[in-house]
N, C-alpha and C positions, 0 to 999 in steps of 0.2 A: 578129934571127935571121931568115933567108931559110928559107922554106919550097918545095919547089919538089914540082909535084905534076903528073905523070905526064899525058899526053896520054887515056891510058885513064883514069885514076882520075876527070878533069876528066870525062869523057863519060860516068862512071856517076854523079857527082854531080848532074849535069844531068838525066839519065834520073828518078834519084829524083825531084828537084826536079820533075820533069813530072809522072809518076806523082804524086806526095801531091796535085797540083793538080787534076789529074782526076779522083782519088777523091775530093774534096772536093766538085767540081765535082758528080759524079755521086750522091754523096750529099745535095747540096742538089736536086739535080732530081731523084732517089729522097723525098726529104721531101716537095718540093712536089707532087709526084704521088698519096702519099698524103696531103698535105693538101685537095687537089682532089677524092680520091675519095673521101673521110669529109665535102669537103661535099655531093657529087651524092649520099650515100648518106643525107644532112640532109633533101635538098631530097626526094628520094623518098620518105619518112618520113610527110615532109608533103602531098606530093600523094597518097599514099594515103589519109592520114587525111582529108584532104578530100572525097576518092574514096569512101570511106566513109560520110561525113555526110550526101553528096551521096545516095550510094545509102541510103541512111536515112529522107531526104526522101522520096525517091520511093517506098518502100514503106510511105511514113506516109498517102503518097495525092496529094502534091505535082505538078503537074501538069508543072511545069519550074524547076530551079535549073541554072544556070550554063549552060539548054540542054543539057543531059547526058541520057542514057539511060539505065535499067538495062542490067545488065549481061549481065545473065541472063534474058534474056526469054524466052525457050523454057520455063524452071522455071516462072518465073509463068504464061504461058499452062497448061501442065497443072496449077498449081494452082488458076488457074480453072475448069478445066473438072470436075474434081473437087470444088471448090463446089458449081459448078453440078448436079453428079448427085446433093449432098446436099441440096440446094433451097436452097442457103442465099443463093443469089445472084439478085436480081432480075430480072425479064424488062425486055431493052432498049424494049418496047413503053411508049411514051408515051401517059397519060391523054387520054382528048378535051378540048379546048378546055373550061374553066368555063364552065356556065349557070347565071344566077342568076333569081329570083324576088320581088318586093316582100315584107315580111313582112305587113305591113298589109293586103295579100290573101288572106291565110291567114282559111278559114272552114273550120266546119264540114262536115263529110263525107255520105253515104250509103252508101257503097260507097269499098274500095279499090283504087288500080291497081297497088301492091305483094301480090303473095301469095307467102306465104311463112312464114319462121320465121328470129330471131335469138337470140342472147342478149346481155343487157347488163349491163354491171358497171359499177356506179357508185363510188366510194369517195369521203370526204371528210375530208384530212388538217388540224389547225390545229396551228399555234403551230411551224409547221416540225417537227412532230414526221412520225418516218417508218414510223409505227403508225396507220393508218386508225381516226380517232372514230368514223365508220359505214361500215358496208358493206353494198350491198342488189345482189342479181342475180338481174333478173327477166328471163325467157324469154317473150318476144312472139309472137304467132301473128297473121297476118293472112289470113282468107279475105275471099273480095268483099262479103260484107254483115257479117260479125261480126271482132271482134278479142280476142282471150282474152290476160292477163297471168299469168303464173304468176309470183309473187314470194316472194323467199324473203330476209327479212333478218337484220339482226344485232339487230331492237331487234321483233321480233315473231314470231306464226307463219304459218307458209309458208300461203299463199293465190292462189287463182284468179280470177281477176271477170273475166267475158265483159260484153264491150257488144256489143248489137245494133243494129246501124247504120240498121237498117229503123224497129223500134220503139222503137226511142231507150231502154233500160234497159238497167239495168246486175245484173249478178247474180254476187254474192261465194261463190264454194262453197269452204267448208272440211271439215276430217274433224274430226267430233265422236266423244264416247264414243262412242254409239249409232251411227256408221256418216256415211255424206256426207250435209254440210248446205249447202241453197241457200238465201239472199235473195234476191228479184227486188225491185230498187228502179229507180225514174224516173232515165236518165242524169244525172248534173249536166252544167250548162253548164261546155264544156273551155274551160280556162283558155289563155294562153299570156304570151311575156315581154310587156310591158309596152314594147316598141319597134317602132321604123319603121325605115324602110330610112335613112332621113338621120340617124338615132342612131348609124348604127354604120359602122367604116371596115376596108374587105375590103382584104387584099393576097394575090395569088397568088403563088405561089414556084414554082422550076423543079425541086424536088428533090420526088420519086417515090419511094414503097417498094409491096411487094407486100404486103398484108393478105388474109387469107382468099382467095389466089387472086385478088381485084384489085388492079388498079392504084391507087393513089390518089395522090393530087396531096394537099400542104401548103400549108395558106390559115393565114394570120395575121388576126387580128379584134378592134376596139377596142372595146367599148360605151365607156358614160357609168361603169361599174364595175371591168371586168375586161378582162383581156387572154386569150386563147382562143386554142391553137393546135389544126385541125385536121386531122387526112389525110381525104380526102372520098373514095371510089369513086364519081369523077364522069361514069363509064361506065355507071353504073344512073342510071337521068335519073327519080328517083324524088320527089316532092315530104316528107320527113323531116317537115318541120311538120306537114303536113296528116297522115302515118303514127300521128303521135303526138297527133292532136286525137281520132283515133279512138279515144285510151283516155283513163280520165280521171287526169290528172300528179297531181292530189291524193292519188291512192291511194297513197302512199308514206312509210317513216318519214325521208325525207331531203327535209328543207325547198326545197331549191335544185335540186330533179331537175328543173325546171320549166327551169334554166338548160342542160342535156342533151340536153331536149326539142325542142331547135329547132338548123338547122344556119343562121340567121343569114344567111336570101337566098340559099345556095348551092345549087343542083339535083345531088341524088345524096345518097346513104347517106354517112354521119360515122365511120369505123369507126374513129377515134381521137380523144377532145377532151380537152384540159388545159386547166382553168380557174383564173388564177390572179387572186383578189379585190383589186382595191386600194382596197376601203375596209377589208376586216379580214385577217388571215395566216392564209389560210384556202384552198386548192387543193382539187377538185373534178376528178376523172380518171374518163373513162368511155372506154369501149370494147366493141364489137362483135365478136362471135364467133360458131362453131358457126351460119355465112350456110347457109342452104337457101332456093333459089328458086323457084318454082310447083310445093311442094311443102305442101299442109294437112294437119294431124293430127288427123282429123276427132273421135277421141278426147278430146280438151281439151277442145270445146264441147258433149260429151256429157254431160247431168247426170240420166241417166237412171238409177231408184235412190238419190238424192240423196232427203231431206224434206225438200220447197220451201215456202218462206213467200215468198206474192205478197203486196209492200207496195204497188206500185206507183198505188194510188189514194189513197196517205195522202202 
């Protein structure tokens, strides 16, 4: 059977034929278009979250990943400066250069060239526990011939002893029933550590924080025992050892205050030390507060109205 089909009918069979081609056509290149742009919308995904990590770093303190910037630096500038009106951000001023001093030249004093007033806090934790076994914080007074200790611990009662740097005694005033009571005894000979300068290995470091309104610089320190880290305010060019011969370190109920008492060759005030033992599990943290500088409370070495017992010939 002959089929015989129309010159028109042939050219919309055709027409069709095109048509479904194109729309096929146009629906593969409609698919592939959205296949392209679900993966450019992959890849963005990802360069954000990297974007992110990145700026993550850098507000962790990172100084460069990937060579990237924050993004927002205008925010962080005012929220530095807002810091900074709350004190909370350090002064860009750099400590002076470290001087250091033999220890093994550390003598005996007459007079200081510190005057002033501090407070210090000693603690001493063992066994990794995070409950101080003692605590003792005594307030130092230093004028040019005398130096008064006011101490107040955890393993005694709160007491005074002025040395007189002139006449070499030392005089304990504490508060009895009956009202203020003085001892006058013969200073003892001040102790100190038991090392030299080739006992022990100093390093300076480049990181600075503000303490008390100074600068101080962090020194790392070896003995033949412990490892010490200090902040020093090496702007006050104050000899520490020789500040602390002027009292006597035995007067204390913590055994190792003696370890405190010396900043270990550096010139300047210690206004942070962490000492940690490596012969027992035993840490040792002192710290410096309440700095006043050429200022004396002439008060403290007042022991007038006090009943004094002069021992000082026995």
């Amino acid at each position: 059977m002959n089929h015989y089909f129309s010159p028109r009918i042939i050219r919309l069979l055709a027409f069709c034929c095109a048509f479904s081609a194109a729309s096929a056509l146009t629906g593969q290149i409609d698919l592939d278009k959205k296949i392209e742009e679900y993966l450019k919308k992959g890849e963005r995904k990802v360069e954000q979250r990297v974007d992110r990590e990145v700026d993550k770093k850098i507000n962790e303190g990172v100084d460069e990943v990937f060579e990237k910037k924050p993004k927002k630096e205008k925010k962080k500038k005012k929220s530095k400066k807002g810091e900074e009106t709350a004190g909370q951000v350090e002064t860009p001023a750099a400590p002076p250069p470290p001087k250091y001093y033999k220890l093994e030249e550390t003598t005996d004093i007459t007079r200081n060239d510190f005057i002033g007033s501090f407070v210090m806090k000693v603690e001493v934790s063992r066994d990794g526990s995070s409950t101080p076994a003692v605590s003792e914080t005594r307030t130092l007074h230093f004028a040019e011939k005398a130096t008064a200790v006011q101490i107040t611990s955890s393993a005694g009662e709160p007491a005074t002893v002025i040395y007189d740097l002139e006449k070499n005694t030392m005089t304990t005033v504490k508060q009895g029933a009956g009202g203020k009571v003085a001892i006058i005894l013969k200073k003892p000979v001040s102790k100190r550590i038991a090392l030299t300068s080739e006992n022990i290995k100093t390093t300076a470091l480049s990181s600075t924080k503000l303490i008390e309104g100074q600068q101080c610089a962090k020194f790392l320190v070896e003995t033949p025992d412990d490892f010490i880290t200090i902040w020093v305010a090496s702007g006050l060019e104050y000899n520490y050892d020789l500040l602390m011969r002027s009292s006597n370190t035995q007067q204390s109920s913590i055994q190792n205050l003696l370890k405190v008492s010396s900043n270990y060759g550096i010139l300047g005030l210690p206004m942070e030390m962490v000492i940690e033992s490596k012969i027992n599990n035993e840490i040792v943290q002192m710290n410096l507060s309440a700095l006043k500088i050429g200022v004396v409370d002439a008060a403290v070495f007042d022991i007038t109205g006090a009943d004094v017992t002069d021992m000082t010939e026995y």
